[in-house]
Every structure is written in C-alpha cells, then in structure tokens.
C-alpha angles and dihedrals in degrees: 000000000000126000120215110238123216117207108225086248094060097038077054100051092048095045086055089046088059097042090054096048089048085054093047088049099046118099117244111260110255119251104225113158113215114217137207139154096287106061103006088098087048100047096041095048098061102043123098093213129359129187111201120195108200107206135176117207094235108045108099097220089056106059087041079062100051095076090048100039092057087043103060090042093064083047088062102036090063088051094040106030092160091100090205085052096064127001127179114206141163138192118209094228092207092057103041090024079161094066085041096058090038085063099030107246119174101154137051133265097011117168110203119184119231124186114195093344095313116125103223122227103240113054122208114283103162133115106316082231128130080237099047087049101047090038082053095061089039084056090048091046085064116116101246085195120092121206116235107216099182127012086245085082095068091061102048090049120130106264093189080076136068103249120192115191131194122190106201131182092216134010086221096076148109094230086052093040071056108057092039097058087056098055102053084055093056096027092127091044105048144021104247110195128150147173141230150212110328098007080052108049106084083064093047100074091132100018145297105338141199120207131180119200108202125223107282136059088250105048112115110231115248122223122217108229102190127093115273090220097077103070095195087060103045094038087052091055094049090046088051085051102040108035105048141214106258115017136190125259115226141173087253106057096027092115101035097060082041085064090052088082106223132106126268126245099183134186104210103202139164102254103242087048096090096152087074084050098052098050088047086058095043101045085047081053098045101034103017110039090108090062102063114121082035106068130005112241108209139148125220124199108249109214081057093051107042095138096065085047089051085053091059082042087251136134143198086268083059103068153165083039123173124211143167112227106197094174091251095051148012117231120202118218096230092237137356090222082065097074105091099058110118100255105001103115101041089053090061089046089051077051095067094043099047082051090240094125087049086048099050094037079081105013100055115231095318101089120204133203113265125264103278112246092039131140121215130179117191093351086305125109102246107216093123144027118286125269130186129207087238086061107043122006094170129034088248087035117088125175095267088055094051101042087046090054092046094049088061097048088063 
C-alpha cells in the first residue's frame, strides 16, 4: 500500500487554515472588570453605566452566573464597544468584605446598576439569562428624555406623574449634559421631557429653565433657581421632587426599600382614608425632615398587610397605626392621636436611634445602659444582616411567602 506524501508546504499551509478556523470559532474573552479598593471609585465613576455582579466563591449560584455573566457581557460589548459606555464588573465579597458592606450587600450574586459612580436604588432582578442581561443594558441605554416638539404638549401632559421639564436653547450643551445626566439617574421616579431651540424659546425669557409640575391639576410648578451646570445641585432638586417624603410600601418595591438599609417608620391606613395619610406627611415634614437618610418614612395599606400589623397584634380595624420597623422589631407609637404633639413623633424616632426602644422592647419601661462592647446600629445590636418585618415574620416564613399569601387572601 501507498502512502500519500505531503510536501511540507502543503502540511504548512493546512496546519494555518485550522488555526485560523479554531480562532474564528473561539468565543471573545469577556471583559469583566474585577474591582477592589483601589480602582472601584475610578471604574464606576466613569461609566456610564455599570452593571456589578458581587459574587462569593462558594456560593453555588454564583459560580452558575459567572458563564453568563461573562456572556452577556461580550453580547453587549459588540452593541456598546465604547468600554466607559457600558462596563460589566464584579468584587469577590469574601475577598474586599469591606466594598460589600459600603453597598450593602447581604445575599449572593447580587447585580446592582451604577451610573457615573451612583449606585442606583433598584438592583437587577430579571431572568438570570445571557438575553434578559444584555435586554436589560439595552433598556438602560434608552434616552429617558422626550423630546417636546410644540408647547401644546405641556398642557396635555399626564398630571397623576411627577413631570420635570427643561426648555433649552440647544441640545449641545452643559446645562443640557446636565440635565441629562440627571435624568438617567431618576428615569424610574420622574418623567423627564424637554424642548429646544424655537419650541423653547417662549420659557426661556432669562435663560435655559427647569420646571417640575407636581401630581394634581391644581398644583402650582415649581422652578428650579440654581445653575444647571453644577449636577449635585440640580440632582438634588429633582430627587427632592421626584422621590418623596414619605413614600408607599408595595409589594413591588418592598425589597427593594428593605435594601436600602434604614430603618421604617410606617403609617398602616385604610386606603381611602387618606386624612390620616396627609397629617402623617405633614407632621414627618414639620417635626422629622432632619432624619431622612436615617430612617425611611413610608405608609402601607392596611387591608393588603395584615400580617406586620399581626405581628404588632393589630388589625385593619386598627388603623392608622404607626409603627418603627428596625429589621429586628417592630415598635408601636402608643397612639396615632398622639401625632401632633409637638415632638412626639421625632422623639420616638430619637428612641430608636439612642437604642431605648430596643432596650425596653426586653427590658420593660426601665431602660438600662447598653452591654458594654456592643455594637448598635440604629438602636439595634449588629451581629447579622438586616431583616424587616416586612421581610420575615417567622423564622420558615420569608417576604415572597408573605406577600403571595396576602395577595390570595384579597
């Protein structure tokens, strides 16, 4: 028998053709960018948007995310190349504890969205797919601005939403880089809309203008006076606008104003009864303004959480009931009459904080000095993740079990 012979020119030329298949047929290497102290300030801050997975090593779920983690980042990065558009990171919480307790974080994977270095308020919950991922950026790389083509539009806006309106005489501006920035940033609180050049021009009588018209027919709009070319005052007008003071609990956002990481003051009502609701907002206003960022003032309807008010031994026919949720317990003001005492409600509030609610919760009235060499945080012993009665009213009942069994009972 004959044996075929390949001339080494050949044999060369045969051995490059199969390289080059195996290169065409080998995936891009993901572009994860793994962060740390030392650069995670740097890489979020100029991102546009950045999506983080935090990950520990040993959890199961989080090694079945890497792969499509990665994936979806190479999805993205061919619809996106610019790398300070989009960036996909993660941090290895075992590893850098000290970034995992600065954003919070009590469960693994979690995937929390930034957007120039701000850590915005609703993680991502969706479909752990390559699709839903990448469908999720695309979402985010949506312009939350719309574009006003004739001042009729202003009038026949929808007044049940928080509108926020800016009259520019060019898109190609800082004032409008500005406000757009600010927007993407509040894109799930507020409608963001604006106008340029001509269409503009009749609300431009000083200068380029901001204006927020409030929820209601009635309401009066509101200007902002300050100069649209310094983003931390003009995003903290628009937050004050769009997120307000008190806001409702649902079953949608439960977890995520549990993340948040601060304790409740809640006002439980019947929902019709909005009278309750209105003092509540006003005495928060008048006696509380000085807390926020320290506790989360919110208000629940009562017929659709009857099982935190069973664990302050309430029920619907209770109400308005107010109550402290710490995460580890739930604190009755003695009586909603009460709240328009001058100071009545801030010093419950100060209870929490100094930790003698905690401390009389088990102690009776009497209250003690705290064990020496504890810890609190927010009045409350820290030795584990935090954990709202909203969230766990039972050691084998979590939130989703609670909220599922609420919602057929209505």
């Amino acid at each position: 028998m004959k044996l075929l012979a390949i001339s080494p020119s050949l044999d060369i030329r045969f051995v490059t053709v199969i390289l080059l298949v195996m290169g065409l047929c080998t995936p891009g290497q993901a572009e994860i960018t793994s962060l740390d102290s030392g650069n995670i300030d740097d890489v979020l801050n100029n991102a546009g948007v950045a999506l983080v997975n935090f990950y520990a090593d040993w959890c199961r779920f989080s090694q079945m995310l890497h792969p499509i983690f990665e994936e979806a980042s190479n999805v993205v990065r061919e619809e996106f190349p610019d790398t300070k558009q989009v960036v996909f990171a993660r941090v290895d919480c075992d590893q850098h504890s000290d970034i995992a307790q600065r954003y919070r974080i009590t469960k693994y994977p979690t995937l929390k969205l930034f957007r120039n270095g701000m850590m915005m308020k609703r993680e991502y919950r969706g479909q752990r797919s390559v699709t839903a991922i990448a469908d999720f950026i695309r979402q985010q790389q949506v312009d939350p601005v719309k574009e006003i083509h004739s001042m009729e539009e202003v009038n026949t806006l929808d007044r049940s939403k928080r509108n926020i309106i800016g009259f520019f005489e060019k898109r190609d501006s800082d004032n409008y880089h500005t406000y757009e920035k600010v927007s993407n940033i509040l894109r799930d609180d507020c409608t963001f809309l604006a106008a340029f050049g001509a269409v503009s021009e009749p609300e431009r009588f000083s200068g380029d203008n901001v204006i927020y018209k409030p929820v209601g027919e009635s309401i009066p709009d509101m200007v902002y006076l300050g100069s649209l070319t310094n983003f931390d005052l003009t995003y903290a007008w628009a937050q004050d606008k769009c997120v307000p003071l008190v806001r409702e609990i649902t079953f949608e956002n439960g977890e995520e104003l549990t993340e948040e990481g601060i304790p409740f003051l809640i006002l439980f009502h019947v929902k019709e009864d909005m009278e309750s609701l209105e003092r509540f907002q006003h005495e928060v206003a008048r006696q509380l303004i000085s807390e926020k960022g320290s506790i989360n003032f919110l208000h629940a309807d009562c017929d659709k959480f009857r099982h935190p008010l069973l664990h302050i031994q309430k029920t619907p026919a209770d109400c308005p009931v107010i109550a402290i949720d710490s995460f580890r317990h739930m604190y009755v003001f003695p009586d909603f009459k009460d709240l328009t005492v001058p100071g009545k409600l801030r010093q419950f509030v100060l209870d929490l904080h100094s930790g003698k609610l905690h401390r009389e919760f088990h102690h009776g009235p009497d209250p003690t000095d705290s064990t020496p060499g504890q810890e609190e945080t927010g009045g409350e012993v820290a030795s584990s993740p935090p954990e709202s009665s909203f969230q766990k009213l039972a050691p084998s009942e979590t939130r989703y079990t609670i909220l599922r069994r609420d919602r057929d009972e209505l």
